[in-house]
N, C-alpha and C positions, 0 to 999 in steps of 0.2 A: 506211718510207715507204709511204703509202697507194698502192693501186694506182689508177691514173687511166684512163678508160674510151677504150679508143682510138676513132677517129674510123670512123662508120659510117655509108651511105649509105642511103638511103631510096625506094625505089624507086618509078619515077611510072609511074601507069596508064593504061594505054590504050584501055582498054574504059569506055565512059561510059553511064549516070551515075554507077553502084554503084562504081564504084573510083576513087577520087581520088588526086591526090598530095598528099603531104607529110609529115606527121612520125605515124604510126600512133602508138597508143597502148600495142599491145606492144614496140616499137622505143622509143620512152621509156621505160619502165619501168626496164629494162636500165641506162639514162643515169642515172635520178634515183638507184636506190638497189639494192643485193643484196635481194632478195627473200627472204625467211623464209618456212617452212613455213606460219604460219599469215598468212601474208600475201592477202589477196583475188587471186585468179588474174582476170589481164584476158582472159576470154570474154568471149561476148555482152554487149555495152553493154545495161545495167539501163534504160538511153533509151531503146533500141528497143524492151525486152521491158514494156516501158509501156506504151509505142504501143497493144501487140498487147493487151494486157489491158483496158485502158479507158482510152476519149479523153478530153482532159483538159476541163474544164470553162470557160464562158464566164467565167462567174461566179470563179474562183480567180484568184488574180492572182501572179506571182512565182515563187518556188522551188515553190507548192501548185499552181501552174496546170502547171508541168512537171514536176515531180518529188513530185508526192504520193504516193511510196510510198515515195522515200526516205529508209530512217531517219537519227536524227542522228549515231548514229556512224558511217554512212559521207560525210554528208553535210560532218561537220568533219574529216574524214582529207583531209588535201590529197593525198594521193600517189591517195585514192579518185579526188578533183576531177581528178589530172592525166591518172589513167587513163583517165575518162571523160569525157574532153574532144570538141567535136562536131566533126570532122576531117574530114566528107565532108557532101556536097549529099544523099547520104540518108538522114543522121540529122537535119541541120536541116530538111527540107522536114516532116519529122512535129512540129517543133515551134513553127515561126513558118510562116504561111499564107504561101505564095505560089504565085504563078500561075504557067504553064505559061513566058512571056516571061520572068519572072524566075529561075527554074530552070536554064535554057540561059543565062539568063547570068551568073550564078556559077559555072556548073559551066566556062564559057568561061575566067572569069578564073584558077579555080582551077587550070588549067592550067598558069598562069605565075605566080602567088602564089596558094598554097594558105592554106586557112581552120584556124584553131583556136581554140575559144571553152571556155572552164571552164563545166561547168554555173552555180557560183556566179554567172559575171561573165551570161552569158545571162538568169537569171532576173532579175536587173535588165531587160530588155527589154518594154516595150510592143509585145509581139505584133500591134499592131490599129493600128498608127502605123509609119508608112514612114517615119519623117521621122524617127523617136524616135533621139536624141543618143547612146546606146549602142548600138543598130542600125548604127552610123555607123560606129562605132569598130569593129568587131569582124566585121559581114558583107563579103562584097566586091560591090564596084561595077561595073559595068560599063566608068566612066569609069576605071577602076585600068590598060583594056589602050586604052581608044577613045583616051587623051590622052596614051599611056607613052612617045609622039617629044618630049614636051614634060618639059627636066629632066634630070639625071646622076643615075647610078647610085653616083657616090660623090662628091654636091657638098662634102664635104667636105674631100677628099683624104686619108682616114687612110690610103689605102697608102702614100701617098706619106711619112708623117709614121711609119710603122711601122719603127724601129729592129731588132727582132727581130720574129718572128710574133708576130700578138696585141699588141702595146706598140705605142701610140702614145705618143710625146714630140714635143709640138706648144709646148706652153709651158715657160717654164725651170726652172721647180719644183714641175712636175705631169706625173704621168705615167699614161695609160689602159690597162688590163690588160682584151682583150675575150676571155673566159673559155670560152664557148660561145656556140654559135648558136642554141640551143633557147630558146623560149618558152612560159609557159602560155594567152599567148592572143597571135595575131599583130594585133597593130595596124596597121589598114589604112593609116597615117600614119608607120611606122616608117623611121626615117633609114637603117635596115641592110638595106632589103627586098631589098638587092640576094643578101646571104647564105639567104633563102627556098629557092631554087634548088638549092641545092646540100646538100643531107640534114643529118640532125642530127650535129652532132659538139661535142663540149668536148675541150681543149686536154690534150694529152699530157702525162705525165711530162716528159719530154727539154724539151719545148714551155715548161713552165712553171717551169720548173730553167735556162731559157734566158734567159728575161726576170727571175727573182729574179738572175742574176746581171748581167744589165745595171744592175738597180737599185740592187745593191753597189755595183757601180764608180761609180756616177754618182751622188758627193754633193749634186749640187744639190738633187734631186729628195725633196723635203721631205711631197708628197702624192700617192697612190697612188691611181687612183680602180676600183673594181673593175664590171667592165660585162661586156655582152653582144650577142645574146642577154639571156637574165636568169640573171645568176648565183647567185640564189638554186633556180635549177633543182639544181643540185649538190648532194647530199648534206648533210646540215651536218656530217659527218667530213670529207669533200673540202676542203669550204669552209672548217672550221676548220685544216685542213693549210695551205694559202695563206695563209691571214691570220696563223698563228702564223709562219711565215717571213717574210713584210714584217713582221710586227712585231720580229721578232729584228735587222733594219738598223738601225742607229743612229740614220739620220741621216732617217729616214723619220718625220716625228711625226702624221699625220692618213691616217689610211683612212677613202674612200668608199663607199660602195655604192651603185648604180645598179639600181633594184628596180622591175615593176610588181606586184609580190605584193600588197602590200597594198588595192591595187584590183582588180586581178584573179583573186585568190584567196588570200583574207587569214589562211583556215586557216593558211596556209604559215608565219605568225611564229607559229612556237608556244614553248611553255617551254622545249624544246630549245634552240631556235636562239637565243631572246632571253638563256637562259643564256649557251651559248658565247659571243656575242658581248660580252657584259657583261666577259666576261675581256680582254679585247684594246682596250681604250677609250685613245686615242677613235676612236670610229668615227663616221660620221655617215652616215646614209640619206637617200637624194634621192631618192623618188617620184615619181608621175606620175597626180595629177588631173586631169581634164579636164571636167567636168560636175559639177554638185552632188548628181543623180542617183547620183554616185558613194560622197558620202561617207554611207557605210551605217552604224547600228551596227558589224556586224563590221569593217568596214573604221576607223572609228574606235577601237574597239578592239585593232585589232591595231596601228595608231598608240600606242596609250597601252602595251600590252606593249612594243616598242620604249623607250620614253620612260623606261620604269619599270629601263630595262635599262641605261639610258645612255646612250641610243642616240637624239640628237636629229635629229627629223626635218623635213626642206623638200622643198617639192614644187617640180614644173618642168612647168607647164600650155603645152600645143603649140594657138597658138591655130587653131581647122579654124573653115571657111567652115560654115553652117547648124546646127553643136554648142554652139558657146560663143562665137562673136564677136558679142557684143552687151556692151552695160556692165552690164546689168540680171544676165545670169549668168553674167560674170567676178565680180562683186559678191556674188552669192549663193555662188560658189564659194569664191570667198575668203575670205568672214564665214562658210562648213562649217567650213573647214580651220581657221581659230582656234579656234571652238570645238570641234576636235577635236584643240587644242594644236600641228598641221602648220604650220610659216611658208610665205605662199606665197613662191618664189624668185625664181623666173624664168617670164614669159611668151613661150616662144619662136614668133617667126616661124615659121610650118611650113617646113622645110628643103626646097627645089629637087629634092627625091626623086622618081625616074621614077614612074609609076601613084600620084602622092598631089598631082596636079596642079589635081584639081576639090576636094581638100580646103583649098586653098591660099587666102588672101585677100590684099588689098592689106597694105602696110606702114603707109599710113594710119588702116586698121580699127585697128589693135596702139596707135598713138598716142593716138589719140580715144578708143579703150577707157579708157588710162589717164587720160588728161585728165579722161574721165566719172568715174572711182573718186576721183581726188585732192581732197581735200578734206570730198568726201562721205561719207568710209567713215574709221575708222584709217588712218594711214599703213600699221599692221601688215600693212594689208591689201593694198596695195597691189604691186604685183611689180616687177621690173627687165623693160619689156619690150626684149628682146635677138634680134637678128637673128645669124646663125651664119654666117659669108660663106663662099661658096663658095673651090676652090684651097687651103684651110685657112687662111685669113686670120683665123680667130677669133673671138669674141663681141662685138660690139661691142653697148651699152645705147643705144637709143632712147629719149625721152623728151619731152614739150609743149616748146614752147618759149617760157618764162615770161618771158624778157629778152627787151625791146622794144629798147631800146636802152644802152649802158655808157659811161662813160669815167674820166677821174682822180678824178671828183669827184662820180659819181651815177650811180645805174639806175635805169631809167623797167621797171620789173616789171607784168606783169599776174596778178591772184593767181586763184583758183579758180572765181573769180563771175567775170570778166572784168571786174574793177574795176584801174583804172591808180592805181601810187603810184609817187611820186620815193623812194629810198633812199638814205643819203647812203653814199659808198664812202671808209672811211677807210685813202687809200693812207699810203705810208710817208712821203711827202715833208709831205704836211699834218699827221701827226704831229710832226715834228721841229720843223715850226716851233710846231704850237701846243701843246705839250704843258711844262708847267712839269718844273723838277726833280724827279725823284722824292722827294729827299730832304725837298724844302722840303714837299711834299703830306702826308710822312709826319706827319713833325715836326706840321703846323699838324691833323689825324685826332686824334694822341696832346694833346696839348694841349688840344683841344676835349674829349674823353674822360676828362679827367682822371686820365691813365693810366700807372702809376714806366713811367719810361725804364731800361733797363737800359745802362751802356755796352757796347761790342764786345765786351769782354772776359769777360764776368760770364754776356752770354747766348753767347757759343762753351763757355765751363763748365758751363751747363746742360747744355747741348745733348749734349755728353760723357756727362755723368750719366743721359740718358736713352737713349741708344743704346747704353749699356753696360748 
């Protein structure tokens, strides 16, 4: 049995600005993988010793406007990406401008929910745009501690719903296995912010030997869905250990994965991982786009490694207030992800999460969003927008509301254009009366067709001869 990394705490600073809390980069390491001799030793962040060598240029844009000196192989080593993650307020202040008012207040928030950004997912950032849709997702706000009395810390109730540690069974043939609390980049919108707080750790031996055996006993549970944290943070020996034991239950026939890898640092599906998982099918992956800004080559790429693995992938877009609530780039989102073969799935309500209260928008925006997409786009494209109710009450699908009026005998529908048509509704009673014998309808089909009648007996003889 693989050894699994016990749980270890993270210690928060108290000297400001240079010491931040939350998840350091040599304290992960440890978590993601045994280190090998010739493995890159986490000193000095290559970020900072940038800095000190030459400033980045106006003119560069992306991964060259920050990291022009780093090469590509360390640039496509995710475990380079995890190590050199920006985890304090003095390595981002050398890379995105900001002002002295802005400074103090990140480093305020970071206090209470600390920052982690992949260089990858950063160099998407518009440095020179406050406003800019990835800025959003991945800096903290001010509003994350001014509006944090507004909202639960676990509107969903998975303690409540958690069977053993880590397992939630909420639904009756589905069951959520939350594996670690580590991320490669903390989403300012995250439904789990409440586990921020409390250091890195993934799930014990005993821990997870506890929950595979809840899921023996309990046949019902037909899907397993594997979450976090992000579980792709684990090893992919870890990870193939877990998966190969849900796979060995009988009665288990669909594994999930709940991933931001391949937005947030897409190196992570490499030929490794999309191997192993190829063994263990079916698996399915459910990502998380949230901007069109997102869908990158490499990020469609590491889509298509997936795909090519077997491993079909849907996305689950969290609609945020000033990112994506508009129809114009839900639309645009949704027609990336096709053409990067992702179905979008779900557009969720942003979840009643304490500090994600100014990312939040009406229930309204989510419906009118879709209302805008239907008809004008694929349906392909279009999503389940679904609200997630607090108490664990579950996903319930919002949707326009196309019927004007119903009854026995017709609906009065409004279709896409806001045009009204009568449909006629063929319940069961107007059938019976007006519906001729089958047999006479046959009969007069073959007759017009000119076509041998076989008797009862001659086509049951066929029929024999061909399923034998």
């Amino acid at each position: 049995m693989l050894r699994s990394v016990e749980k270890e705490k993270v210690k928060t600073a108290s000297v400001a600005p240079k010491s931040q809390p939350g998840h350091t980069p040599e304290k992960i390491t440890n978590v993601i993988c045994t280190k090998s001799e010739n493995e890159e030793p986490p000193s000095k962040s290559i970020l900072v010793k940038r800095i000190e060598e030459e400033p980045p240029s106006n003119q560069a844009t992306g991964r060259y406007r920050f990291f022009w000196n780093v090469p590509d192989s360390s640039w496509k080593d995710w475990k380079w990406q995890f190590r050199n993650r920006i985890t304090s307020l003095e390595q981002l202040v050398k890379l995105i401008p900001l002002s002295i008012e802005e400074q103090a207040q990140i480093y305020a928030v970071s206090q209470r929910y600390p920052l982690s950004i992949t260089p990858y997912y950063l160099s998407l950032i518009n440095p020179d745009d406050p406003d800019d849709p990835i800025r959003k997702q991945a800096v903290p706000c001010i509003h994350e501690i001014s509006m944090s009395s507004i909202g639960l810390e676990d509107p969903l109730a998975e303690k409540e719903d958690s069977v053993v540690p880590g397992l939630v069974h909420r639904y009756p043939d589905r069951a959520l296995m939350v594996l670690t609390d580590i991320c490669p980049m903390l989403c300012r919108h995250c439904t789990r912010k409440r586990e921020w707080r409390h250091g890195a750790w993934t799930r014990t031996d005993a821990e997870i030997e506890s929950m595979l055996d809840y899921l023996r006993r309990n046949t019902d549970i037909r899907d397993v869905i594997l979450s976090g944290g992000d579980p792709l943070t684990l090893s992919t020996s870890h990870l193939e250990y877990i998966i190969s034991k849900i796979r060995e239950i009988k009665h288990i026939e669909i594994i999930r994965i709940g991933t931001r890898f391949p937005v947030v640092l897409p190196q992570r599906i490499d030929a490794e991982l999309c191997n192993m998982l190829s063994r263990y099918g079916p698996i399915w992956l459910n990502t998380h786009f949230n901007h069109p800004n997102e869908v990158t080559p490499e990020a469609a790429a590491a889509c298509d490694r997936l795909l090519r693995a077997g491993v079909p992938v849907n996305n689950q877009t969290v609609l945020l207030r000033g990112i994506n609530d508009s129809v114009e780039t839900q639309t645009r989102l949704c027609q990336s992800l096709l053409k990067a073969k992702v179905r979008p799935y779900y557009l969720f309500q942003c979840d009643e999460v304490q500090g994600t209260e100014h990312l939040r928008t009406s229930v309204e925006t989510g419906i009118k969003i879709i209302e805008g997409m239907r008809g004008f786009t694929s349906g392909l494209a279009v999503p389940n927008f679904v609200v997630d109710l607090v108490q664990g009450g579950g996903k319930v699908p919002l949707q326009p509301n196309y019927v004007l009026s119903m009854n026995n005998d017709e609906l009065i529908v409004k279709n896409y254009e806001g045009k009204v048509f009568r449909y006629r509704n063929p319940n069961s009673q107007n059938r019976a009366v007006a519906a001729p014998p089958v047999s006479g309808v046959v009969e007069s089909l073959l007759a017009d067709a000119d076509l041998p009648v076989k008797v009862k007996g001659e086509a049951d003889a066929d029929r024999i001869i061909i399923r034998s």
